[in-house]
GUTISE-34520 format. One line per field, with one value per residue: y, x, z of N, C-alpha, C in turn; residue number from 1; residue in one letter. Coordinates in pm, whole numbers, plus 50000, padded with zeros to 5 digits. Each point is the difference from the previous one (the first is absolute). Example, Ala and Ser with C-alpha at 12.3 -4.5 7.8 and 13.67 -1.06 7.14 Angstrom:
n.c2	(49431 | 50105) $
n.c1	(51319 | 49965) $
n.c3	(50780 | 49928) $
ca.c2	(50119 | 50119) $
ca.c1	(49911 | 50082) $
ca.c3	(50000 | 50006) $
c.c2	(50120 | 50109) $
c.c1	(50090 | 49923) $
c.c3	(50000 | 50073) $
i	(1 | 2) $
aa	(A | S) $
***
This chain:
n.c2	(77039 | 49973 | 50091 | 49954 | 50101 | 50041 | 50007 | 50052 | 50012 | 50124 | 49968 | 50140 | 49981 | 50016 | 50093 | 49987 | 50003 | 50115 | 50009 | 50018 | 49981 | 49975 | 50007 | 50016 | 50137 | 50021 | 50087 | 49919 | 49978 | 50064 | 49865 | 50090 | 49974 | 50019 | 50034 | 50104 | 49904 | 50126 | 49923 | 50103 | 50012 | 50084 | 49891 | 49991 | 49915 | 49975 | 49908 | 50012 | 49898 | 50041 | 49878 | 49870 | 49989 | 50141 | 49921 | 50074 | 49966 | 50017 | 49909 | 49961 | 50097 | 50125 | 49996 | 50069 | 50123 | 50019 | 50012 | 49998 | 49988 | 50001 | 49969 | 50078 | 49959 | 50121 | 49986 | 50040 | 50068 | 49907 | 50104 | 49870 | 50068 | 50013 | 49930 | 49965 | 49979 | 49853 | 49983 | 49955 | 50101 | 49887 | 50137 | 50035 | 50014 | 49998 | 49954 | 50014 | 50061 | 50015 | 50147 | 49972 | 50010 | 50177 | 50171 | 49934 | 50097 | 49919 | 49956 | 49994 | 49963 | 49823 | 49996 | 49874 | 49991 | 49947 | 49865 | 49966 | 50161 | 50070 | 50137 | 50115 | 50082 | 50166 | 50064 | 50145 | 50123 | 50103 | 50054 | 50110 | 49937 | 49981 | 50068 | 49901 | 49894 | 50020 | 49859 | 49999 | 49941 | 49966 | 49924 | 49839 | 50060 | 50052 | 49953 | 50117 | 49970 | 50141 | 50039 | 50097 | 50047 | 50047 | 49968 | 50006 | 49905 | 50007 | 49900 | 49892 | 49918 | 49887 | 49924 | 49861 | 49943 | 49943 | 49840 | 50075 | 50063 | 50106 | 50085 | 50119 | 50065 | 50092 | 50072 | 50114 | 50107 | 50028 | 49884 | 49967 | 49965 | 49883 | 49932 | 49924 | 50049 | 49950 | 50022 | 50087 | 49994 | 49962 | 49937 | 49933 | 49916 | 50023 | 50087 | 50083 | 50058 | 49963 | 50110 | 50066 | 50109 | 50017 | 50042 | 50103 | 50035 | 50092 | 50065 | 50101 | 50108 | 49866 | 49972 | 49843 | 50077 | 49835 | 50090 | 50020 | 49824 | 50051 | 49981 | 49828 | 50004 | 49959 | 49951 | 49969 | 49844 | 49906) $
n.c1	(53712 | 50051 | 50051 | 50042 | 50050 | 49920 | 50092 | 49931 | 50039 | 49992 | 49917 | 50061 | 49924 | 50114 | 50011 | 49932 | 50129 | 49973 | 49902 | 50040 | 49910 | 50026 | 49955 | 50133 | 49859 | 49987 | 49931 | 50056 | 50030 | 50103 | 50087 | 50031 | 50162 | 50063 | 49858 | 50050 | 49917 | 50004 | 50019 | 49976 | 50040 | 49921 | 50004 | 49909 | 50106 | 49980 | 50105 | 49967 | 50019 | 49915 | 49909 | 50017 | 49926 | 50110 | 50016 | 49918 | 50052 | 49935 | 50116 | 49958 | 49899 | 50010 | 49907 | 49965 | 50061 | 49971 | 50113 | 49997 | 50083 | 49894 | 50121 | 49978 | 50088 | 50055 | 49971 | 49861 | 50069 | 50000 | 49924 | 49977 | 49904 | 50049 | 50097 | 49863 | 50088 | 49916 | 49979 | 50116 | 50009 | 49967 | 50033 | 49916 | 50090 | 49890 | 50081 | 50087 | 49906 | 50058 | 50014 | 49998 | 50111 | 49996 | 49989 | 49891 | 50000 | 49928 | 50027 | 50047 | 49884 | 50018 | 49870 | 50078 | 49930 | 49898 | 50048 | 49888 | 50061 | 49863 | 50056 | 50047 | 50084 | 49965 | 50085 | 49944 | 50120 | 49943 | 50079 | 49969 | 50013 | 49898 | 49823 | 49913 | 50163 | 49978 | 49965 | 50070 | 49918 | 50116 | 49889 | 50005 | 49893 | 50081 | 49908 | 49938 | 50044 | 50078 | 49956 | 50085 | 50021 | 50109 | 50031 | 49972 | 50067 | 49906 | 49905 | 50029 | 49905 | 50029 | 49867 | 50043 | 50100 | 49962 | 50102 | 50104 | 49986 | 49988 | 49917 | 50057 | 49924 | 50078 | 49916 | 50052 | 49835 | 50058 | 50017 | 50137 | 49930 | 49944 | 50044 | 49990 | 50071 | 50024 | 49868 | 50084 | 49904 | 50061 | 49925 | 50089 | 49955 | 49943 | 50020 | 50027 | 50010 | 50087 | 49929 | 50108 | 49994 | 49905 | 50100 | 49965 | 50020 | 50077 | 49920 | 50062 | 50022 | 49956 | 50077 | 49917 | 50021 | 49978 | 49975 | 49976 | 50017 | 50093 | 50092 | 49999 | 50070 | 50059 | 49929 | 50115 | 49976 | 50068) $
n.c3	(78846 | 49873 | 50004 | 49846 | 50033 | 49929 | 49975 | 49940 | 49890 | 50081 | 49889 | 49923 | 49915 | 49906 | 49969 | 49897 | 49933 | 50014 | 49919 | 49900 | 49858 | 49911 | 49942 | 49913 | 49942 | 49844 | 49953 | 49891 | 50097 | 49894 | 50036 | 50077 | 49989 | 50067 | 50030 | 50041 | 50092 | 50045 | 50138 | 50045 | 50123 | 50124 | 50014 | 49881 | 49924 | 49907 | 49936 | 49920 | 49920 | 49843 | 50001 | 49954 | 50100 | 50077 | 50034 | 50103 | 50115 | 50091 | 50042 | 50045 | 49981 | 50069 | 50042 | 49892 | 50006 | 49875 | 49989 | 49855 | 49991 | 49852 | 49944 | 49884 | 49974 | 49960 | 50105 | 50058 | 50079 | 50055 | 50121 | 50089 | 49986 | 50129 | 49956 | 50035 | 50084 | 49990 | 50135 | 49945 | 49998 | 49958 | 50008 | 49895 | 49964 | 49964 | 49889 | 50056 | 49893 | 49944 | 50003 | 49843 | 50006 | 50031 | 49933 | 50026 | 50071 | 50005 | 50159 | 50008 | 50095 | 50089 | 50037 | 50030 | 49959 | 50010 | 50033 | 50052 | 50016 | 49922 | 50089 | 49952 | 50010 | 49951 | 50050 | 50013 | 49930 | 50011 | 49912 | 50045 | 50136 | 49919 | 50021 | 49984 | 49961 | 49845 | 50030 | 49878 | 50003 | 49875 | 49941 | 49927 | 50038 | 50036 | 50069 | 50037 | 50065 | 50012 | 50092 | 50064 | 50116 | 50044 | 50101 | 50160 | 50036 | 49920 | 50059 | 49917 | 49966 | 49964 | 50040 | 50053 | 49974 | 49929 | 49992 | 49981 | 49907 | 50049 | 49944 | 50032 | 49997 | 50017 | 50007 | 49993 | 50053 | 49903 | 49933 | 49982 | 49871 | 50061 | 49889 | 50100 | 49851 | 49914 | 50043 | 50051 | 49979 | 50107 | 49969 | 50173 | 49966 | 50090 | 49895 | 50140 | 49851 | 50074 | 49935 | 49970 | 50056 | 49953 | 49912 | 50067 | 49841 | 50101 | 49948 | 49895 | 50048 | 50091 | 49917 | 49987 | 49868 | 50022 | 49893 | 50116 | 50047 | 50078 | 49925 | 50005 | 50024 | 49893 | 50069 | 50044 | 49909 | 50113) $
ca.c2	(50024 | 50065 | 50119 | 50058 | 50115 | 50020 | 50144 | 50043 | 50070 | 50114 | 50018 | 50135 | 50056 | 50112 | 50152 | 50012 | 50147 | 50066 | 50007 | 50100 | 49947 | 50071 | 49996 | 50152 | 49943 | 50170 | 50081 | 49935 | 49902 | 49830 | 49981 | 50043 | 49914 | 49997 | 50130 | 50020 | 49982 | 50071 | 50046 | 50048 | 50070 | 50075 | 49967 | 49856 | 50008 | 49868 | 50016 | 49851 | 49984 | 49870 | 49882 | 50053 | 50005 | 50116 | 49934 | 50065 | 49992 | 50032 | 49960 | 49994 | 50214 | 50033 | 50096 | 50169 | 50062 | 49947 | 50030 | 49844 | 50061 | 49893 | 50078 | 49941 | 50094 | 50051 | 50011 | 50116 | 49966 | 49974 | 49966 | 49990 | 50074 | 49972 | 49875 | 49932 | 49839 | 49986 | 49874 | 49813 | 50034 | 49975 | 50135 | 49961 | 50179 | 49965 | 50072 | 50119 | 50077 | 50118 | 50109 | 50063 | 50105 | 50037 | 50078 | 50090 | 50076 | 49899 | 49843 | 49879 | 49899 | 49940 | 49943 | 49879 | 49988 | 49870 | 49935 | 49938 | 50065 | 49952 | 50105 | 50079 | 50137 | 50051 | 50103 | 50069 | 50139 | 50132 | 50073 | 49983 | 49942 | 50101 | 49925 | 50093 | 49991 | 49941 | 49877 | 49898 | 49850 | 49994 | 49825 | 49925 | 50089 | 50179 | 50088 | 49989 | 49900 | 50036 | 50139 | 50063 | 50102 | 50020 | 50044 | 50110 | 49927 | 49989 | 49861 | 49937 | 49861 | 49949 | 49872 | 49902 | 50021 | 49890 | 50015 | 50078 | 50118 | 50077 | 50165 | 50080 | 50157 | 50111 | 50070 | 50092 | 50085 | 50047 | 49889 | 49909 | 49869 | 49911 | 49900 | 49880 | 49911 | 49813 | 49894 | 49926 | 49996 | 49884 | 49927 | 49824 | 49921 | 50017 | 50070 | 50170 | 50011 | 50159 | 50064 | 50071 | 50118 | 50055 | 50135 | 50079 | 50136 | 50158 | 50119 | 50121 | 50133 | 49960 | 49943 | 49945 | 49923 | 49941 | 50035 | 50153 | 49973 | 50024 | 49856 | 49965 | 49874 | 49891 | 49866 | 49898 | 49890 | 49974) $
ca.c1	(49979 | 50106 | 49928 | 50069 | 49984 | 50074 | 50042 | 49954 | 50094 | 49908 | 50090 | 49946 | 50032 | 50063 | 49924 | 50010 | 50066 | 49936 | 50097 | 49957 | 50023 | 49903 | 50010 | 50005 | 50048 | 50006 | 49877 | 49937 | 49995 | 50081 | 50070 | 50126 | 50088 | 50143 | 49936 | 50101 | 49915 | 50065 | 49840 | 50041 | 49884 | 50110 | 50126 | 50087 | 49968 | 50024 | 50022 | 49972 | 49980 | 49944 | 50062 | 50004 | 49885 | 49968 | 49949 | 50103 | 49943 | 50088 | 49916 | 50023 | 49992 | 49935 | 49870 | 50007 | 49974 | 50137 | 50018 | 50029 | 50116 | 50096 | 50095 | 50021 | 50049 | 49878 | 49857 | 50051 | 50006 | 49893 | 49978 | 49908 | 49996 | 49863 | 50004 | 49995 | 50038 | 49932 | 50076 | 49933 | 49887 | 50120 | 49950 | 50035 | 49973 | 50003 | 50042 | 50060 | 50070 | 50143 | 49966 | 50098 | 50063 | 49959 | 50052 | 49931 | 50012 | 49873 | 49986 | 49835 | 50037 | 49918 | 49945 | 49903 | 49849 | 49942 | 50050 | 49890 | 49928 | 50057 | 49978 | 50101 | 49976 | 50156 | 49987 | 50169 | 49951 | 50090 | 50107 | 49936 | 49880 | 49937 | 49845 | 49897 | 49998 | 49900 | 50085 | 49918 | 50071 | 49964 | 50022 | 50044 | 49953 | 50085 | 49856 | 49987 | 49926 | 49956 | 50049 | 49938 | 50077 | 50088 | 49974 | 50051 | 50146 | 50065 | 49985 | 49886 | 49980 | 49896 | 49991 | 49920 | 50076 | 50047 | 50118 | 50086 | 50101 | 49913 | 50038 | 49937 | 49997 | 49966 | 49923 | 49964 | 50064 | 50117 | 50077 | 49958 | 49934 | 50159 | 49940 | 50073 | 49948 | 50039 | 49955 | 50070 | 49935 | 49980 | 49903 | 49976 | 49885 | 50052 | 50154 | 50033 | 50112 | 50017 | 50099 | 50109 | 49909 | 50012 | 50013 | 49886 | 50069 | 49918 | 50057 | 50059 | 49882 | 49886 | 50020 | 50013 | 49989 | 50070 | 50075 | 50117 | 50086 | 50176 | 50014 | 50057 | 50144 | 49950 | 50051 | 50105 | 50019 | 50145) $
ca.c3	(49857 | 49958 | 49869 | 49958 | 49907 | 49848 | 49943 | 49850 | 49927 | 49905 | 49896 | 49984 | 49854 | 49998 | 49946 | 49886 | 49960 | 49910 | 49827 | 49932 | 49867 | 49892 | 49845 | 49976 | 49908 | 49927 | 50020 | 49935 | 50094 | 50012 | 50126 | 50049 | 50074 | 50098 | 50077 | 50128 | 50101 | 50167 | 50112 | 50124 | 50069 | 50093 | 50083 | 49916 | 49812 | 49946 | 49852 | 49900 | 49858 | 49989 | 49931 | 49807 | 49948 | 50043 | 50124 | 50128 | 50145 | 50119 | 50119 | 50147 | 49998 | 50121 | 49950 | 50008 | 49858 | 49918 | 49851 | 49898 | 49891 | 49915 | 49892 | 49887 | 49868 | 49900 | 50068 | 50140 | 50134 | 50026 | 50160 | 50063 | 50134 | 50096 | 50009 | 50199 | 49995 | 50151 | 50051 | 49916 | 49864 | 49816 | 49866 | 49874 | 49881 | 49867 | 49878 | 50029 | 49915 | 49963 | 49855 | 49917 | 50003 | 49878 | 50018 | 50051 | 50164 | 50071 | 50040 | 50110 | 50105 | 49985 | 50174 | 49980 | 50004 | 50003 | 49861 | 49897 | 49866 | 49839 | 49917 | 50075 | 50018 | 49958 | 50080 | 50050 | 50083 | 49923 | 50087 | 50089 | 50043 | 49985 | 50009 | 49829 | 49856 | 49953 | 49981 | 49880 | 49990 | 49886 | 50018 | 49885 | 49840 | 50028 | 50052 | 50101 | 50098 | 50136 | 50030 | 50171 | 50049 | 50145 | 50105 | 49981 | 49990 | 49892 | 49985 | 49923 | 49962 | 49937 | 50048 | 49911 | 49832 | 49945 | 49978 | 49883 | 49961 | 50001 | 50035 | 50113 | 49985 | 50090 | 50003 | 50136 | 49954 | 50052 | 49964 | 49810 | 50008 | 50058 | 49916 | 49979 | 49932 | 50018 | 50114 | 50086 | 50121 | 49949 | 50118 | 50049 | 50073 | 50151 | 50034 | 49932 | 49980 | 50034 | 49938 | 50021 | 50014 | 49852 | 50040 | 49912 | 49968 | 50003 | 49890 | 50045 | 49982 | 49988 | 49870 | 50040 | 49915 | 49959 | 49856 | 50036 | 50079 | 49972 | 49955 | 50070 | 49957 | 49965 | 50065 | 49937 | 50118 | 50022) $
c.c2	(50108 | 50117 | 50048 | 50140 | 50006 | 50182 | 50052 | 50112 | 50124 | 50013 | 50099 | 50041 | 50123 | 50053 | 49960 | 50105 | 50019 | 50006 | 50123 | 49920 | 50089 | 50021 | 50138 | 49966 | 50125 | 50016 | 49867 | 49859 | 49868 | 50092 | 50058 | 49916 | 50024 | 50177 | 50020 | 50084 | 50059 | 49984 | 50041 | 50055 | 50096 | 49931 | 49842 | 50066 | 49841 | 50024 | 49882 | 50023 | 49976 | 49909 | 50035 | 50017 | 50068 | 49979 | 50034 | 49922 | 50050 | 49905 | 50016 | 50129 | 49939 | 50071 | 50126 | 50052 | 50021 | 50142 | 49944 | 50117 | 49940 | 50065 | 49844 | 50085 | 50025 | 50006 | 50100 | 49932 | 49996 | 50006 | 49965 | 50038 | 49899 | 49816 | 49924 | 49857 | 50002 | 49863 | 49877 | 50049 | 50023 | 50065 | 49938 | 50142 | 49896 | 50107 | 50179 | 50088 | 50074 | 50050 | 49963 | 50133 | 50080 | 50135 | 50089 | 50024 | 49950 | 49939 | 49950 | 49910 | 49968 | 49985 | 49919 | 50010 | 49873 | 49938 | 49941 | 50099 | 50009 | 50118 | 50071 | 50136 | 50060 | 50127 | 50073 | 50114 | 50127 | 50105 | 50155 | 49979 | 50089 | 49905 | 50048 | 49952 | 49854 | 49873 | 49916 | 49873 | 49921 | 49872 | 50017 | 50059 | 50109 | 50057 | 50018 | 49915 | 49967 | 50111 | 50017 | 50092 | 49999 | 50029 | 50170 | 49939 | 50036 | 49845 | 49936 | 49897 | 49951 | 49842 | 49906 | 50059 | 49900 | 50036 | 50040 | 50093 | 50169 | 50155 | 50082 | 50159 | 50085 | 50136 | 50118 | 50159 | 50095 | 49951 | 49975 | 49851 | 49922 | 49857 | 49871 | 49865 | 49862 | 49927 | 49978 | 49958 | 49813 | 49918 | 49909 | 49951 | 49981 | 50094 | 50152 | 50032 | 50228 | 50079 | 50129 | 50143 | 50080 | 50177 | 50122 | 50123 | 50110 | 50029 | 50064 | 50089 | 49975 | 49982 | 49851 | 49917 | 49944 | 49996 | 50113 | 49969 | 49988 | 49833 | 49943 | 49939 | 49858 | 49872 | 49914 | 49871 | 50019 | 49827) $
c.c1	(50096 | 49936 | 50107 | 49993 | 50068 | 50013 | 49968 | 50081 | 49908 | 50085 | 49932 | 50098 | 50058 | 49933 | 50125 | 50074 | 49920 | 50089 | 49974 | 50033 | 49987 | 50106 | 50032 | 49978 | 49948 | 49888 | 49917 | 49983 | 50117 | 50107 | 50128 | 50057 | 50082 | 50020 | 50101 | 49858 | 50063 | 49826 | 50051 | 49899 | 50102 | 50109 | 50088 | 49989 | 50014 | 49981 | 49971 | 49997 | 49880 | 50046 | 49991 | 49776 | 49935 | 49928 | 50141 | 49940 | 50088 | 49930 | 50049 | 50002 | 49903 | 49882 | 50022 | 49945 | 50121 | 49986 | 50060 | 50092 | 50012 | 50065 | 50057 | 50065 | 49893 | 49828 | 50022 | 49991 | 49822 | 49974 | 49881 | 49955 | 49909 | 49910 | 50007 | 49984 | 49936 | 50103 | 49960 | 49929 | 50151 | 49874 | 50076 | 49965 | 49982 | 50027 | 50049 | 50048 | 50078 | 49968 | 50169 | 50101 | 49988 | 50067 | 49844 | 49982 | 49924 | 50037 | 49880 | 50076 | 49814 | 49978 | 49856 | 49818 | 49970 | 50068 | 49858 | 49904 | 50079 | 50004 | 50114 | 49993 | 50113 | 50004 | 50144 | 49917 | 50068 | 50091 | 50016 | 49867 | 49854 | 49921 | 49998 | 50018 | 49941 | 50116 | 49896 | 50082 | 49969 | 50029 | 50066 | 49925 | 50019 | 49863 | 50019 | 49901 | 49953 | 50087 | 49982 | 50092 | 50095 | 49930 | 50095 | 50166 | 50022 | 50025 | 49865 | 50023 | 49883 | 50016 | 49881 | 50061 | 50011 | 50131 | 50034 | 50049 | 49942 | 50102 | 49972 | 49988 | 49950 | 49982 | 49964 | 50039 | 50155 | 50108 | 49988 | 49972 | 50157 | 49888 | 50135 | 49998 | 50092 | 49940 | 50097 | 49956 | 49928 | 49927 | 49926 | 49906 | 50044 | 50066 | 49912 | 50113 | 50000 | 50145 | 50038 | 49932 | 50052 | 50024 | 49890 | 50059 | 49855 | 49933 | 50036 | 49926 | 49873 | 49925 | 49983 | 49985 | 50133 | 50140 | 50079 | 50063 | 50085 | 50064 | 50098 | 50132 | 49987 | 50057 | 50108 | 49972 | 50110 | 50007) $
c.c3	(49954 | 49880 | 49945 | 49927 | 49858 | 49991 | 49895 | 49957 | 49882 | 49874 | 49979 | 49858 | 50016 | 49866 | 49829 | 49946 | 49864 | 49821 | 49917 | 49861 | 49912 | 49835 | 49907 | 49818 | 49932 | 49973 | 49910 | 50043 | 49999 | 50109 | 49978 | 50034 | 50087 | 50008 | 50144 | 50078 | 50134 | 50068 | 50118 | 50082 | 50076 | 50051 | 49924 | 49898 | 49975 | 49822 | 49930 | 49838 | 49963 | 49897 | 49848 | 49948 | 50098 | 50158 | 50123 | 50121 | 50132 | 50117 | 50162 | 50078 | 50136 | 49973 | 50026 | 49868 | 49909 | 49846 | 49931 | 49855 | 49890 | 49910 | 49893 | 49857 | 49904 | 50059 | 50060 | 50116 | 50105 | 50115 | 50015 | 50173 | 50108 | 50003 | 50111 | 49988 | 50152 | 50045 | 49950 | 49862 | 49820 | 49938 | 49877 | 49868 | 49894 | 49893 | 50025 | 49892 | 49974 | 49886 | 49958 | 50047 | 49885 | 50069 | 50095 | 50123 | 50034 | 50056 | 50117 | 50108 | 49962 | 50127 | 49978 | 50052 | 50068 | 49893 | 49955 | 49946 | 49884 | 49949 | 50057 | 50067 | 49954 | 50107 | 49958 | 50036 | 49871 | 50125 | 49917 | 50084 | 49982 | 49975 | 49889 | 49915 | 49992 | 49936 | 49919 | 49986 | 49849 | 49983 | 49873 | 49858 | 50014 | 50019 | 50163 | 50075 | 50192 | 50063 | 50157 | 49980 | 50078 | 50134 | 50062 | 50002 | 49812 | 49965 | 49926 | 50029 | 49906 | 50032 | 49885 | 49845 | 49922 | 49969 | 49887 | 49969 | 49991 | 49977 | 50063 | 49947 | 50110 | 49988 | 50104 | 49928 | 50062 | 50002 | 49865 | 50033 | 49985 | 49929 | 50009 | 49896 | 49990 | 50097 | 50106 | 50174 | 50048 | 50144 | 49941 | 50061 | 50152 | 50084 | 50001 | 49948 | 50034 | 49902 | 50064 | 49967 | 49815 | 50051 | 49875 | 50026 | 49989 | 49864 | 50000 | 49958 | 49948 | 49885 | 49978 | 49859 | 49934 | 49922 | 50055 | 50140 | 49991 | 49944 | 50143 | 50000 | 49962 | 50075 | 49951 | 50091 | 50002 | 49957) $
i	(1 | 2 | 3 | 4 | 5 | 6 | 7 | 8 | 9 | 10 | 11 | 12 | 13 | 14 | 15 | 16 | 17 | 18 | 19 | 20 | 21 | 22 | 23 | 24 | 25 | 26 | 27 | 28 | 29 | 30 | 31 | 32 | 33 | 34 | 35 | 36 | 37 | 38 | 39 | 40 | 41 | 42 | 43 | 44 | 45 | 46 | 47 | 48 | 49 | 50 | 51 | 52 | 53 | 54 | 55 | 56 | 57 | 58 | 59 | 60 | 61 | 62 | 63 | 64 | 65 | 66 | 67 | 68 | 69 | 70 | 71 | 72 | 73 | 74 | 75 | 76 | 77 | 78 | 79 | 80 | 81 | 82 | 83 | 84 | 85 | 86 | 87 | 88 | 89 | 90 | 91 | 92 | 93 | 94 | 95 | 96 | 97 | 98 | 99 | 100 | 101 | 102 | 103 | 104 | 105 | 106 | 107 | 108 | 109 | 110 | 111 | 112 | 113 | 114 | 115 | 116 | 117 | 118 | 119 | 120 | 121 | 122 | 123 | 124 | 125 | 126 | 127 | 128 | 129 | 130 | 131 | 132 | 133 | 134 | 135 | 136 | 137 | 138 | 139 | 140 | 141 | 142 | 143 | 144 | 145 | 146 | 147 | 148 | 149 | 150 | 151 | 152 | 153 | 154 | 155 | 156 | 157 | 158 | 159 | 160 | 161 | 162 | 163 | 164 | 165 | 166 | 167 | 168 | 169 | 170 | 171 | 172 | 173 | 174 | 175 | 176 | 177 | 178 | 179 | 180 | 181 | 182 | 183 | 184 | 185 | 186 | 187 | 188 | 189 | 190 | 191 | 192 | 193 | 194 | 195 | 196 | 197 | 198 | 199 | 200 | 201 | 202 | 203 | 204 | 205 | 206 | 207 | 208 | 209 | 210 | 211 | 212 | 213 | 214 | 215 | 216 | 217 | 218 | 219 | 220 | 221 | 222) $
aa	(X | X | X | X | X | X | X | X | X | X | X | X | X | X | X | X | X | X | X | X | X | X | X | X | X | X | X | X | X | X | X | X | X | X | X | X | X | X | X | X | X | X | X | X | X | X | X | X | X | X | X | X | X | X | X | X | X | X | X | X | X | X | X | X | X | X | X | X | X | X | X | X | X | X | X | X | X | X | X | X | X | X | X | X | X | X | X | X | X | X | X | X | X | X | X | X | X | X | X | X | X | X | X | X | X | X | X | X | X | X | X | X | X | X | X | X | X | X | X | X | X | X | X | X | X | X | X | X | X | X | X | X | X | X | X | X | X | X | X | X | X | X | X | X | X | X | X | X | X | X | X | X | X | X | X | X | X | X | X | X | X | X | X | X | X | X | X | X | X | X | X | X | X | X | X | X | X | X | X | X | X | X | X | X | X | X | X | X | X | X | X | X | X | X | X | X | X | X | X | X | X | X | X | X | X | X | X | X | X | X | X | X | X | X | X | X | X | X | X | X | X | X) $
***
């Protein structure tokens, strides 16, 4: 009796290259176009456009962690921090906002949340780093609407925001009041948007009223 052997052939799936998508568009939600998209991590970069209805991708990335660069004329420059791509896993940014370019010392980075919440967070810090002061957060009816404090870093936050446009005042004795007005404060659904440490002037000879702070130079845009 004869036994033929058959040889079986292990077929073993190879591992999915990972993507990155996502959509750039202005605080009011229509679409950026032909956005200059840089993602790099420690040891790659990779560059891209987006299309005419603000739409970017990167494919074929190795899993890691990533930062995301978008630049657009007349916007500000935009970082995204701390972006983890898992193996086989096409991450998708939905609606990547960009603030208006404007002349104010403010900027921000964004670090993605859960994408299926529906609320945001705003965070930064004062310089110098000091506890105590008092951080008002002023919605859409120039009322106040919530408040905390610094830690001892001289760091705040505030979480669960509905999306939009907000102000900030600060408050500490020994300091002049620092009142950020034009709303420029701005938060995304998903997104911490982290701002840039606000600086808080001394008083002088402990003098802390307002009307007898030395004047400042007047800002020129370029």
């Amino acid at each position: 009796m004869k036994i033929a052997l058959i040889a079986a052939t292990l077929l073993i799936p190879l591992s999915e290259a990972s993507s990155l998508t996502g959509s750039v568009v202005d605080t009011t939600g229509a679409s950026i176009p032909h956005a200059s998209v840089e993602l790099d991590s420690p040891s790659t970069k990779y560059q891209a456009r987006a299309d005419d209805a603000g739409a970017f991708q990167f494919l074929n990335l190795p899993a890691g962690e990533y930062g995301l660069k978008i630049t657009v004329p007349g916007f500000k420059v935009l970082n995204l921090t701390a972006i983890k791509i898992s193996e086989s896993e096409h991450k998708h940014l939905p609606y990547v906002p960009l603030d208006v370019g404007t002349c104010s010392p403010i900027s921000r980075q964004l670090i993605m949340l859960q994408t299926a919440i529906l609320f945001g967070h705003l965070s930064g810090s004062v310089t110098p780093k000091v506890a105590g002061v008092e951080v008002t957060l002023i919605c859409r009816t120039f009322q106040a609407c919530r408040s905390t404090k610094t830690d001892s870093h001289g760091r705040f936050s505030f979480e669960m925001l509905s999306a939009g446009v907000y102000g900030l005042s600060f408050r500490r004795a020994g300091f002049y009041p620092e009142i950020a007005t034009g709303y420029e404060y701005y938060v995304n659904t998903a997104w911490d948007s982290v701002y840039t440490p606000v600086s808080l002037e001394k008083c002088r000879n402990g003098n802390c009223d307002p009307k007898r702070r030395p004047k400042r130079p007047v800002r020129i845009c370029e």
